[in-house]
DRENDO-1510 file (C-alpha; in Angstrom, 1 decimal, always signed):
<recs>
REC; n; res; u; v; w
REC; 1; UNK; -3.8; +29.3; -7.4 .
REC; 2; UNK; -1.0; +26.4; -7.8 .
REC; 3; UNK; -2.3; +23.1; -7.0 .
REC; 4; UNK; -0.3; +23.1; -3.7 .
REC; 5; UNK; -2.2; +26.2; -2.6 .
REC; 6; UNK; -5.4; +24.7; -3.7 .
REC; 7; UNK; -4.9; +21.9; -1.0 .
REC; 8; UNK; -3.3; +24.0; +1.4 .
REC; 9; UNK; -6.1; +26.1; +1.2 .
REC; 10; UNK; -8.6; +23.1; +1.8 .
REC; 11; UNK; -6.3; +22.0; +4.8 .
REC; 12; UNK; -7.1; +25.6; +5.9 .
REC; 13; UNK; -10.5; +25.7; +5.7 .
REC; 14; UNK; -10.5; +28.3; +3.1 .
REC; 15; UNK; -12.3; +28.1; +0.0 .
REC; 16; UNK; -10.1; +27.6; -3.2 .
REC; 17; UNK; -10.4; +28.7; -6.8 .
REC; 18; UNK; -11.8; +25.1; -7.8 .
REC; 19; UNK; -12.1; +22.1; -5.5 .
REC; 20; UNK; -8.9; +19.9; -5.9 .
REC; 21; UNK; -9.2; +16.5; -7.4 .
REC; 22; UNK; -7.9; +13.6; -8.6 .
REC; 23; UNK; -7.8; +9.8; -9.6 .
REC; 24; UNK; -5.9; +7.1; -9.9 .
REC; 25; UNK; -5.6; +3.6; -11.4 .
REC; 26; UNK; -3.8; +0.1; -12.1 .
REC; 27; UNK; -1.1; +0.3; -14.6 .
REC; 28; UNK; -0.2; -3.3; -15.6 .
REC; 29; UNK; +2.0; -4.0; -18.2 .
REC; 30; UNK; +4.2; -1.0; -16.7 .
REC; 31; UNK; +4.1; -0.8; -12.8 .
REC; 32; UNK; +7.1; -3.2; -12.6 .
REC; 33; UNK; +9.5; -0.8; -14.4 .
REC; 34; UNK; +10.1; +2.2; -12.5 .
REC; 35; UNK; +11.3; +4.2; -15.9 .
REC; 36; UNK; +7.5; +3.4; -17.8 .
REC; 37; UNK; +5.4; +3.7; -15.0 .
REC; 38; UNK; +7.2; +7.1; -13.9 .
REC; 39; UNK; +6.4; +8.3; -18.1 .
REC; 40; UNK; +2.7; +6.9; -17.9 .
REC; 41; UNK; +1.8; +8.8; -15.0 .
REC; 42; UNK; +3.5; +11.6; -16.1 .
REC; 43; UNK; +1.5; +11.0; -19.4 .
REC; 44; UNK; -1.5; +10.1; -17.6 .
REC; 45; UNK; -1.4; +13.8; -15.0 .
REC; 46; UNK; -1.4; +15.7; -18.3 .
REC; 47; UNK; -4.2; +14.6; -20.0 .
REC; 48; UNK; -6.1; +14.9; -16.9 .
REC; 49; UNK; -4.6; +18.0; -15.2 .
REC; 50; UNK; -5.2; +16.7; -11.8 .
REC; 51; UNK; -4.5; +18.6; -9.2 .
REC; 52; UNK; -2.6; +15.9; -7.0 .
REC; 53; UNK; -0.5; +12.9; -7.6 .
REC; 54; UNK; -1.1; +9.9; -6.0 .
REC; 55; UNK; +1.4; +7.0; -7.3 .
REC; 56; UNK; -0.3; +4.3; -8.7 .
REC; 57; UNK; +2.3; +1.2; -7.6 .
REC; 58; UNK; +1.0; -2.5; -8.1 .
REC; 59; UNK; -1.4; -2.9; -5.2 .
REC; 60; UNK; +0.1; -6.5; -4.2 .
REC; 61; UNK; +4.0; -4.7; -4.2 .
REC; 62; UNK; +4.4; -5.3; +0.0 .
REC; 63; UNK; +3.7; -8.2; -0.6 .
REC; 64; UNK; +6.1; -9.5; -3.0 .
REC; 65; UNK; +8.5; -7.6; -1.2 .
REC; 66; UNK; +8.7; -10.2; +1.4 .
REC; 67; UNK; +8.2; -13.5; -1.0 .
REC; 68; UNK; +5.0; -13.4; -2.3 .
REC; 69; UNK; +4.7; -14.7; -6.6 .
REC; 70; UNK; +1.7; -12.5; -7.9 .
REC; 71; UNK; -0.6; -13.2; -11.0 .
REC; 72; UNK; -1.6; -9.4; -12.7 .
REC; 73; UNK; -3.0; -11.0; -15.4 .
REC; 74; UNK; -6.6; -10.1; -14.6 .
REC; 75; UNK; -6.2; -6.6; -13.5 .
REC; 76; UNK; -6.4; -5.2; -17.6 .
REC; 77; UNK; -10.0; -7.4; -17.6 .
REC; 78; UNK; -11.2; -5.1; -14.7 .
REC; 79; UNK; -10.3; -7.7; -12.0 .
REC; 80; UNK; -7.4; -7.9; -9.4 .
REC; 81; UNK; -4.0; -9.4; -8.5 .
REC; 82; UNK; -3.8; -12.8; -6.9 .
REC; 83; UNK; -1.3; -14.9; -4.7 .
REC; 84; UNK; -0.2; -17.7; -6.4 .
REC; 85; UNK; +2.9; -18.8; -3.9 .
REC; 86; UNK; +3.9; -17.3; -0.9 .
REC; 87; UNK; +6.1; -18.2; +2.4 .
REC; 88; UNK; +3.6; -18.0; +5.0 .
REC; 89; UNK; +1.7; -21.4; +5.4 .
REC; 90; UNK; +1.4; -21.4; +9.1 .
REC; 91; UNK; +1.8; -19.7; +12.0 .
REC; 92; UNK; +5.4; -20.3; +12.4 .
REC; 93; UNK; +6.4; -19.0; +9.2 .
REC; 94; UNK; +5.6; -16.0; +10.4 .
REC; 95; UNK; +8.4; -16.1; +12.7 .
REC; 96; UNK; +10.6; -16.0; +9.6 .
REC; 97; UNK; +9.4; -12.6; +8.4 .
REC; 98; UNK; +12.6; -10.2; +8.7 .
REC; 99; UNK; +12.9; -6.5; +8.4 .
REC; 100; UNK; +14.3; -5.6; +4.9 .
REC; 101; UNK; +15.8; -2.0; +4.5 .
REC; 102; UNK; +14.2; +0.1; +2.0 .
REC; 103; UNK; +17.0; +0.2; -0.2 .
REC; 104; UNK; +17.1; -3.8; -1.1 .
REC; 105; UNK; +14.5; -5.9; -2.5 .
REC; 106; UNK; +10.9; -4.7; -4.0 .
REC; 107; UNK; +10.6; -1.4; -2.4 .
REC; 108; UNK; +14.2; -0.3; -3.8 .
REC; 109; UNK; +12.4; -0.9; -7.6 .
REC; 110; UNK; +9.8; +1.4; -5.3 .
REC; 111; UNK; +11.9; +4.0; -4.5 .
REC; 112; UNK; +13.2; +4.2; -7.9 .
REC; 113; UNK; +9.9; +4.5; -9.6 .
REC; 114; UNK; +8.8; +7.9; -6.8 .
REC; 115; UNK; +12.5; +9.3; -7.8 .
REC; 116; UNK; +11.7; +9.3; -11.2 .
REC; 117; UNK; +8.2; +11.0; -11.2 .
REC; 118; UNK; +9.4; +13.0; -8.3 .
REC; 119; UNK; +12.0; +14.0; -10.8 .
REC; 120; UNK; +9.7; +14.7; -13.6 .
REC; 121; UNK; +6.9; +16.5; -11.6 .
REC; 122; UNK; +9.6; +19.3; -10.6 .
REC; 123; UNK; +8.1; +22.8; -11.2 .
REC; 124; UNK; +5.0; +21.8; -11.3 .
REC; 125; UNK; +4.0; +22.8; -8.2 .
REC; 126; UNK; +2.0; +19.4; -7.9 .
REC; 127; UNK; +1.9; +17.2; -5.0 .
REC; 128; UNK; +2.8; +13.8; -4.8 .
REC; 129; UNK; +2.0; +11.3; -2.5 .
REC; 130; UNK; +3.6; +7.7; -1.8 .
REC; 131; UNK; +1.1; +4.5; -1.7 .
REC; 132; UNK; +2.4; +2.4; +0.9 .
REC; 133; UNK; +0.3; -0.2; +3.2 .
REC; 134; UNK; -1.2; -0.9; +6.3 .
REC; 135; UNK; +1.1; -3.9; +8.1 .
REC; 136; UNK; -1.9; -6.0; +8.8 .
REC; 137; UNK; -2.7; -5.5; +5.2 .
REC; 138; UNK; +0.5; -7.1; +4.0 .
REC; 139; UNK; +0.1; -10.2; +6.1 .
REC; 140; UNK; -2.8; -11.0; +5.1 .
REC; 141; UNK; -1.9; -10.2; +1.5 .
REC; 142; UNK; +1.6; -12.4; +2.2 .
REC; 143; UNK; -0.9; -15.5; +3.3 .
REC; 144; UNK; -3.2; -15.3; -0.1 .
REC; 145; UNK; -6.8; -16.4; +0.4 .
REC; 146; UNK; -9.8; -13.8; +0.6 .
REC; 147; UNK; -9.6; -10.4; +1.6 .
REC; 148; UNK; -9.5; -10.9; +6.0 .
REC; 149; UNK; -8.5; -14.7; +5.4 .
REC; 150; UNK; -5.9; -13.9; +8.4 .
REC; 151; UNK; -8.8; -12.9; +11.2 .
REC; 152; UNK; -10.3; -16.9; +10.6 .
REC; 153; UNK; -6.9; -18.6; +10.2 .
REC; 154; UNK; -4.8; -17.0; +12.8 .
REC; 155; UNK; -6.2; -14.4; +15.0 .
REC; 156; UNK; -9.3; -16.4; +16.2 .
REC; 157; UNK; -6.9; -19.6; +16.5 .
REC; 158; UNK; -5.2; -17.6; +18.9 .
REC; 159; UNK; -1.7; -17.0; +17.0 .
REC; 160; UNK; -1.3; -13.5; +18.4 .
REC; 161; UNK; +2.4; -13.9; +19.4 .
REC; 162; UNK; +3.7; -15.2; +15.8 .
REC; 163; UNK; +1.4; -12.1; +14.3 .
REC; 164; UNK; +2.8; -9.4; +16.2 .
REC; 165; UNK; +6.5; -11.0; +15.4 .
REC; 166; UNK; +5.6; -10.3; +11.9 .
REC; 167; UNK; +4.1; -7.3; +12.3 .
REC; 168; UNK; +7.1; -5.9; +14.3 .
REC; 169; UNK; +9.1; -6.7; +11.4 .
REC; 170; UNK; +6.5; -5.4; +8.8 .
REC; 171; UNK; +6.1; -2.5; +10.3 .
REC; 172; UNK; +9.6; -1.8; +10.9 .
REC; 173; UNK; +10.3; -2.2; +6.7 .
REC; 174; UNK; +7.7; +0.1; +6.1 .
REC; 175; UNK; +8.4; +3.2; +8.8 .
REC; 176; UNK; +11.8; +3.0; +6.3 .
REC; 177; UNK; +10.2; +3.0; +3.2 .
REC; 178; UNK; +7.5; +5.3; +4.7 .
REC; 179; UNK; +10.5; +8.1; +5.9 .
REC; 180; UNK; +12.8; +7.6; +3.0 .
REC; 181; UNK; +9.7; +9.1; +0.7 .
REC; 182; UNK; +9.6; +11.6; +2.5 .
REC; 183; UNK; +13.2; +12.1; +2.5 .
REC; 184; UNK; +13.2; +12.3; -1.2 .
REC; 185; UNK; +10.4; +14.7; -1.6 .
REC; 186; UNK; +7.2; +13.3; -1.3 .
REC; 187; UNK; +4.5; +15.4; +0.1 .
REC; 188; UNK; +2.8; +12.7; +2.1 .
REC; 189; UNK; +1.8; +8.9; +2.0 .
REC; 190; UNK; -1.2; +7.3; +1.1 .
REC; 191; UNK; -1.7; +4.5; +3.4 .
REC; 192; UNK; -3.6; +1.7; +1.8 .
REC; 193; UNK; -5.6; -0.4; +5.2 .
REC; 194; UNK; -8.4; -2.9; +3.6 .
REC; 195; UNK; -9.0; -4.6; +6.8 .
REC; 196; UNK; -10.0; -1.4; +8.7 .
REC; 197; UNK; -14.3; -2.9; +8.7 .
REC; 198; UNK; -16.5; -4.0; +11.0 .
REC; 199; UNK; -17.2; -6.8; +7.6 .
REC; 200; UNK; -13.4; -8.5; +8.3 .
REC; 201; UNK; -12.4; -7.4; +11.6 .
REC; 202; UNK; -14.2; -6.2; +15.5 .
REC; 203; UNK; -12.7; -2.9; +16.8 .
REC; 204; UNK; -10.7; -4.8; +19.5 .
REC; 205; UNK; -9.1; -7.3; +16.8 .
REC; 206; UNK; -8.1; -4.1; +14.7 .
REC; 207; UNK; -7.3; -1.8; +18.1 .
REC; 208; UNK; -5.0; -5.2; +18.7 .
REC; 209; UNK; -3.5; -5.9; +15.2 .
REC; 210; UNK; -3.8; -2.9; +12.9 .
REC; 211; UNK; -4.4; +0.2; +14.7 .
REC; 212; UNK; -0.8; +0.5; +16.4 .
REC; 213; UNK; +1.2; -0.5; +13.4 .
REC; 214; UNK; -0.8; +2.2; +11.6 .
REC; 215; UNK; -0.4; +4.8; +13.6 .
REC; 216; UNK; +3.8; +3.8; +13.5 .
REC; 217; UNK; +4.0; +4.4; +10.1 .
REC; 218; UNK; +2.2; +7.3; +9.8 .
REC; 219; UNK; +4.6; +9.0; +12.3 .
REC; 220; UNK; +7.5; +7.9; +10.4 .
REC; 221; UNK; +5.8; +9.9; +7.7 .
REC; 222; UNK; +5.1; +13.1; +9.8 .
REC; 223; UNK; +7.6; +14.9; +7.9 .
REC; 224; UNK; +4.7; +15.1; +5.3 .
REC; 225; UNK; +2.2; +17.8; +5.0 .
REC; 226; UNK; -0.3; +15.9; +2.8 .
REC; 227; UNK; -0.2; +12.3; +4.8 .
REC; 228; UNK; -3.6; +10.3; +3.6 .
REC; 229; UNK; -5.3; +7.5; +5.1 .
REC; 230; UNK; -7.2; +5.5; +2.9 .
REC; 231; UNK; -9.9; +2.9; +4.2 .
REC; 232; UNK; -10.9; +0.5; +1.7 .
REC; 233; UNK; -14.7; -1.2; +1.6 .
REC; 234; UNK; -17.5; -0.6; +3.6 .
REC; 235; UNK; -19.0; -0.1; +7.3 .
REC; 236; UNK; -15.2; +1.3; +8.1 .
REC; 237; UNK; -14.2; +1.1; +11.6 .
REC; 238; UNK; -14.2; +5.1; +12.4 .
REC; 239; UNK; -14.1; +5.2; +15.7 .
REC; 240; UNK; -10.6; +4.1; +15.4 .
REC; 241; UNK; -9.6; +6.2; +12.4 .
REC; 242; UNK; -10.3; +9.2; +14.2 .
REC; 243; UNK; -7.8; +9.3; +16.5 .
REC; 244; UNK; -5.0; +9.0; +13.2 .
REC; 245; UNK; -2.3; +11.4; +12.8 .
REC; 246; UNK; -3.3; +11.9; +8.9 .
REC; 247; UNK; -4.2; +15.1; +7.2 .
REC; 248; UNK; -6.9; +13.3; +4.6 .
REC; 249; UNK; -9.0; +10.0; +4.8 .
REC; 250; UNK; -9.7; +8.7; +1.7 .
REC; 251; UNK; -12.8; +6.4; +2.2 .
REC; 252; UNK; -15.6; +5.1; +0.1 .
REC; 253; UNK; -18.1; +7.9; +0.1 .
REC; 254; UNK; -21.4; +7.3; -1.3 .
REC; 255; UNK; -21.1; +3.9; -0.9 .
REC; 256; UNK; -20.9; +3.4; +2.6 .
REC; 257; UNK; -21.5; +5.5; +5.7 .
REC; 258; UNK; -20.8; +8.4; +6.8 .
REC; 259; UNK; -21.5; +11.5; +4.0 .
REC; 260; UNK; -18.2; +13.6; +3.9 .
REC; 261; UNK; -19.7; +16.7; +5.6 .
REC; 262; UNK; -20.4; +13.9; +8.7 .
REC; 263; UNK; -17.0; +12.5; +8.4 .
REC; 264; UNK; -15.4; +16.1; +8.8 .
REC; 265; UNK; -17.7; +17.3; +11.6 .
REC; 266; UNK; -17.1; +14.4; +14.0 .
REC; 267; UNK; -13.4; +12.9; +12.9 .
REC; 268; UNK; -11.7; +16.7; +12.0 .
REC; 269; UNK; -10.1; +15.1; +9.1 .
REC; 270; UNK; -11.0; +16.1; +5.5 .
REC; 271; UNK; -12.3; +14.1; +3.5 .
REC; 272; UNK; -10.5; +12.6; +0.0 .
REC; 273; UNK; -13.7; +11.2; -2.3 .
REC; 274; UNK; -17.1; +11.5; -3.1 .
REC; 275; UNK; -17.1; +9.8; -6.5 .
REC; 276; UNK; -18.3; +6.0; -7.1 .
REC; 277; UNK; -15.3; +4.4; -8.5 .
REC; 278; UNK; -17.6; +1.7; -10.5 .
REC; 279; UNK; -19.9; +5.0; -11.9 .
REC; 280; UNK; -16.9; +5.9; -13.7 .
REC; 281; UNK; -15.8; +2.5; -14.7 .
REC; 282; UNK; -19.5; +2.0; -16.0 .
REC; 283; UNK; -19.5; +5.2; -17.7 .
REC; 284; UNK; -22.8; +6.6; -15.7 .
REC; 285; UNK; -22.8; +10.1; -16.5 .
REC; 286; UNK; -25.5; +11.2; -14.5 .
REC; 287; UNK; -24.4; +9.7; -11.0 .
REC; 288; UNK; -21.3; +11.2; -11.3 .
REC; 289; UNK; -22.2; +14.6; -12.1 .
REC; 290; UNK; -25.2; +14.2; -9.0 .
REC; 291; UNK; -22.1; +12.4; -6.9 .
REC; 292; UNK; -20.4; +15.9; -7.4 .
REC; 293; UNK; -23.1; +18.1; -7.0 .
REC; 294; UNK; -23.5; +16.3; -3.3 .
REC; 295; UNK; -19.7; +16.8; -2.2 .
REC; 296; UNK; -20.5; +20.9; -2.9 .
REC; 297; UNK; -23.3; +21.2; -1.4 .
REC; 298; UNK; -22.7; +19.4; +1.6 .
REC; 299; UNK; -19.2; +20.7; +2.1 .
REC; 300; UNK; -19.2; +24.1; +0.9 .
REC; 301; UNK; -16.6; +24.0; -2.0 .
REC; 302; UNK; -13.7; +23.4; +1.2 .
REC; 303; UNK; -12.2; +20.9; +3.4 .
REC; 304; UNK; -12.4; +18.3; +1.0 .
REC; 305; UNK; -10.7; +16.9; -1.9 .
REC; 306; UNK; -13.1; +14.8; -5.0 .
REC; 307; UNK; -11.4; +11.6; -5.9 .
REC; 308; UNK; -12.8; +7.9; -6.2 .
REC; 309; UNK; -13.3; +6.4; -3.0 .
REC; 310; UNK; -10.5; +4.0; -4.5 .
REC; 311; UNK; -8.5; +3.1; -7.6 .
REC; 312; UNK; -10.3; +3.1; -10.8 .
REC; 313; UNK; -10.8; -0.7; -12.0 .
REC; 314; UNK; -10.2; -1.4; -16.2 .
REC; 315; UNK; -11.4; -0.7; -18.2 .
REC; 316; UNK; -10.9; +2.9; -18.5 .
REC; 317; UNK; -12.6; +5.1; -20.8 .
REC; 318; UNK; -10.7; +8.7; -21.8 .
REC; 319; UNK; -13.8; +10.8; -22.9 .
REC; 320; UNK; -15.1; +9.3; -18.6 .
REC; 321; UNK; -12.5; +10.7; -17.3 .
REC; 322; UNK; -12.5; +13.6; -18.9 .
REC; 323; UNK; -15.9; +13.8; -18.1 .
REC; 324; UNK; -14.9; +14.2; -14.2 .
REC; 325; UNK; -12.8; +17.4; -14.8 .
REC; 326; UNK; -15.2; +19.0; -16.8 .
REC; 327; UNK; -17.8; +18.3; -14.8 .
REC; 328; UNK; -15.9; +19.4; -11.5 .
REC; 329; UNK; -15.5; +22.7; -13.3 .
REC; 330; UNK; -19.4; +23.0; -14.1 .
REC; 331; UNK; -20.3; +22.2; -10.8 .
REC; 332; UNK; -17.8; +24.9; -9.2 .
REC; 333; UNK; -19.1; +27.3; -11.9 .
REC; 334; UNK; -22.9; +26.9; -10.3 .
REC; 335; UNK; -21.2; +27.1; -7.0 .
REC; 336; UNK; -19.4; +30.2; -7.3 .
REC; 337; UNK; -22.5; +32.0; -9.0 .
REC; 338; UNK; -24.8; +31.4; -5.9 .
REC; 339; UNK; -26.7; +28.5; -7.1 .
REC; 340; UNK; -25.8; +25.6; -5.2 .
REC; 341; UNK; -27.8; +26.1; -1.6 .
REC; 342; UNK; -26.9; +24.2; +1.5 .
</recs>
């Protein structure tokens, strides 16, 4: 099987020659040049011989697209990008948020970084999809502060009017970028929502301020066949989720509720994970390969694909990841021969 029919087979509910997977990562050093980043990930797919492409853009790049300075300096030491200026220091400078076409500013560099490895990746019968995010996501990047700084300092103050005004505009920028990947070839997007928790938000504040705004952007995507939706930390807000138009959800299995074969049964999407990002950044053998095991013998060598729940953090560790493949292909060797029981 091509990797393409690997996924379309999982899609199906059909069993494929090996269980798809993949990973992903920060690139610092590179991710602001479209020509180095598009070479390291081609590098970095044939190493690994992944069996999907997920581009691995700077996480903060929405951001920035709208006026945000970022510090990367940390992210090589295993830690994350940070706001050090940014427009928004009130409510009102919200209202100053305008939509900016796709091909101008940030997501143009963007653009030119998915041509290129769109370009590279021809003939190889690999997908690729398109990290974008969630609009409420890059507001309450744009603001700085903690992850869900925004629900404290403007939704429970009652700024709901300037919030939508940005989000309108948000959103707008990214249904462009969102259907001008598509345009160009990408099989699908990833959509990156960190706010998506009972921890940061209630389901009415995210039915309010994320949930439509989502679901816009995933429609301007629906040209995709591979459209993912990833939710980032724990206790997600499911009940929501459920009702996206998204072929995957990428969530943090393992480490928070539900399983993957629970996920599947009750939401109908399939599930992208079932590896502890930090077992593979901490090199814990034996948790990965048991993480593994699980994802079989709960879902039956289909209707998922094995990933990290989220990005792998620095440092990285070659012989780890290699570790993954090989022991995906172990694993599916038991299962084939009979030896992995529900």
């Amino acid at each position: 099987m091509t990797k393409k029919e690997r996924i379309r087979a999982v899609l199906k509910g059909e069993r494929p020659d090996k269980l798809p997977y993949s990973f992903w990562t920060h690139m610092p050093g590179v991710d602001l040049d479209p020509v180095a980043i598009s070479e390291k990930t081609w590098e970095f797919y044939k190493k690994y011989d992944m069996d999907f492409i997920k581009t691995m853009n700077n996480g903060m790049y929405a951001a920035e697209n709208f006026g945000a300075v970022i510090d990367y300096s940390e992210i090589e030491k295993g830690g994350v990008a940070r706001v050090v200026s940014t427009p928004i220091h009130s409510a009102e400078d919200m209202l100053k948020i305008k939509y900016l076409p796709p091909t101008e500013g940030i997501h143009a560099r963007e653009l030119e970084h998915l041509r290129l490895v769109l370009e590279k990746f021809k003939g190889e019968e690999v997908p690729v999809i398109f990290t974008v995010f969630s609009p409420i996501t890059v507001l309450d990047k744009l603001i700085g502060g903690e992850m869900g700084t925004i629900r404290a300092e403007y939704i429970e103050k009652g700024y709901r009017n300037e919030m939508h005004a940005a989000l309108e505009e948000i959103t707008r920028t990214t249904e462009d970028l969102a259907r001008e990947a598509i345009r160009m070839g990408a099989d699908g997007i990833f959509l990156g929502a960190q706010l998506c928790t009972y921890d940061l938000f209630t389901t009415e504040q995210y039915r309010e301020f994320g949930m439509p705004y989502d679901i816009r952007v995933l429609k301007a995507a629906s040209g995709g066949w591979m459209n993912t939706m990833h939710s980032h930390g724990n206790n997600i807000i499911f009940e929501l989720l459920k009702d996206y138009p998204v072929d995957f959800l990428n969530y943090h299995i393992w480490e928070t509720a539900p399983d993957p074969d629970e996920a599947f049964a009750l939401m109908g999407k399939c599930p992208m994970g079932g590896i502890a990002r930090f077992d593979i950044t901490k090199r814990n053998r034996p948790a990965v390969q048991h993480e593994i095991y699980q994802c079989y013998k709960k879902m039956r060598g289909t209707n998922m694909l094995l990933t990290p729940g989220c990005v792998v953090r620095y440092p990285l560790d070659e012989e780890m990841l290699h570790f993954v493949g090989r022991t995906r292909d172990e694993v599916q060797a038991a299962f084939d021969a009979g030896k992995i029981l529900p």
